[in-house]
Residue, then its C-alpha position, 0 to 999 in steps of 0.5 A: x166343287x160340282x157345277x150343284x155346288x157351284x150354282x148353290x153358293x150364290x145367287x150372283x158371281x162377281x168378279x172384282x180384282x186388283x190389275x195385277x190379278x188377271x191371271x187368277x181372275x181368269x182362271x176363275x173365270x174359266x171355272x165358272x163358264x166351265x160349270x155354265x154359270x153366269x157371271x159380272x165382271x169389273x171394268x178392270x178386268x176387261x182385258x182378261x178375256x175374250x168373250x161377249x160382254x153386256x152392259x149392265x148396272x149393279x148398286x150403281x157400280x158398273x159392271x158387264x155380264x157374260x153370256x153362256x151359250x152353250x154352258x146350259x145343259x139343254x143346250x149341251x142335250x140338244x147339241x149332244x143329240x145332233x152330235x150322236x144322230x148324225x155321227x152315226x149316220x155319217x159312220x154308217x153310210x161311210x163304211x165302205x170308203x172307211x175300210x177302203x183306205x184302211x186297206x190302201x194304207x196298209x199297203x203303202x206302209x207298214x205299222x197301223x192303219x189309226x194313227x192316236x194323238x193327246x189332244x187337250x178337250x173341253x175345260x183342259x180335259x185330254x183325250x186320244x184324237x182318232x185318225x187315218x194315219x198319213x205318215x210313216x210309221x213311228x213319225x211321231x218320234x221325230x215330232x220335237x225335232x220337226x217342231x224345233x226347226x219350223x218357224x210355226x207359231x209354237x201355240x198353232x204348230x204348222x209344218x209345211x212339206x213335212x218329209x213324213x208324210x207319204x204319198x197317200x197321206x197328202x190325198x188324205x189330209x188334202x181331201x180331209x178323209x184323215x180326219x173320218x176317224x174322228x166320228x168315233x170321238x164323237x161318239x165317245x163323247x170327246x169331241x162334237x161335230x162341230x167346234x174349236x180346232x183340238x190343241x195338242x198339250x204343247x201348245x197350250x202350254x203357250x196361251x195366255x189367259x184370253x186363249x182359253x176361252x176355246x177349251x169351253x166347248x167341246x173341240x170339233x171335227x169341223x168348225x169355224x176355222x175350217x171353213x174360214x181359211x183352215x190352215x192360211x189362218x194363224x192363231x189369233x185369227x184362230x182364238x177370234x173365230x172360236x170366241x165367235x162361235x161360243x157367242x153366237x152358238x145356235x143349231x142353225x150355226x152347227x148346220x151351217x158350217x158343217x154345209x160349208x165344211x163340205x164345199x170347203x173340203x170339195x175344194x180343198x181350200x187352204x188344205x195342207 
């Protein structure tokens, strides 16, 4: 069904479920969200989501009602727009710095100088994340093997001292000019400039329902995770932060942590 159908079924969405529904009440509610229609919610249900909540009374039976933020399509043009205009300008000015290191990593290493992963995108929609590759060539062979023997929360994979990395990789990712390739994403459209850290597909094989309220918007090359702490975060801390970004979404929000993004990478605060 298209967000049309959806909008046009009804004049208003309820959510009213037994306890033992959660996981289909989630799921329902993901969708809805997905198509940027508001919906209330039983007190019951409460637990499923992270995700503001307003108080409100329904034929004298309590409720609480979501806020879209960034489901409204003007919002998504708006931000959409700033998205196009300044990945651009970014890639633009960059160039020549771009063709530097692509150069570099050419002649530290063999094999390509764009390293593609899956990661999953908005509303579970995968997509081939861009960067710099700051490992040995072939290194995602031995990504299982690697996972298996860290001790990282397996819904947020870290790896510390990762033996794949080469020396000018440690630079790259501690600078964050790994990451530049993105800007292409961006403009493709998979990604925004600024949003929700991009999960691969094996960690969200580990959500719970809650967790899912970050596949709402689009990932981003920066966001609120980047610019609190990065990698000295787990992932409930993580999930908070991007709940809070999808509550409070604004422009004014988007320039503010892409102005942080550029002290935090200056600094290389909680860089790995």
């Amino acid at each position: 069904m298209s967000s049309a159908e959806v909008r046009g079924t009804a004049e208003e969405f309820i959510l009213a479920f037994a306890p033992d529904e959660a996981s289909q009440a989630a799921t329902a509610a993901r969708r809805l969200l997905g198509e940027g229609v508001g919906f209330s919610v039983m007190p019951e249900s409460l637990g499923c989501l992270y995700h503001p909540l307003k108080r409100l009374g329904w034929n004298r039976i309590p409720v609480v009602q979501t806020r879209v933020g960034l489901g409204y399509k003007a919002a998504q043009a708006c931000k959409r727009t700033v998205d196009v205009v300044v990945a651009a300008l970014t890639v633009t000015l960059l160039l020549p710095l771009m063709a530097l290191v692509a150069l570099l990593i050419r002649l530290e290493s063999p094999g390509p100088v764009i390293f593609s992963q899956e990661r999953v995108g908005k509303c579970g929609k995968t997509f081939a994340i861009l960067k710099f590759r700051s490992m040995v060539d072939g290194a995602q062979l031995e990504e299982s093997t690697q996972v298996a023997h860290c001790s990282s929360d397996l819904r947020f994979v870290k790896i510390d001292h990762d033996r794949r990395v080469t020396r000018l990789g440690r630079t790259l990712r501690k600078t964050s000019i790994d990451e530049l390739p993105q800007l292409w994403n961006v403009l493709r459209g998979d990604m925004s400039l600024v949003g929700p850290r991009p999960s691969q597909p094996g960690e969200v094989l580990h959500y719970d329902a809650g967790h899912f309220t970050r596949l709402l918007v689009k990932p981003g090359v920066t966001g609120m995770w980047q610019v609190s702490g990065r990698s000295d975060l787990g992932f409930e801390d993580a999930v908070r932060l991007d709940s809070a970004y999808v509550r409070e979404w604004s422009l004014l929000l988007d320039l503010k942590i892409m102005l942080k993004t550029v002290a935090v990478v200056l600094t290389c605060k909680g860089a790995c």
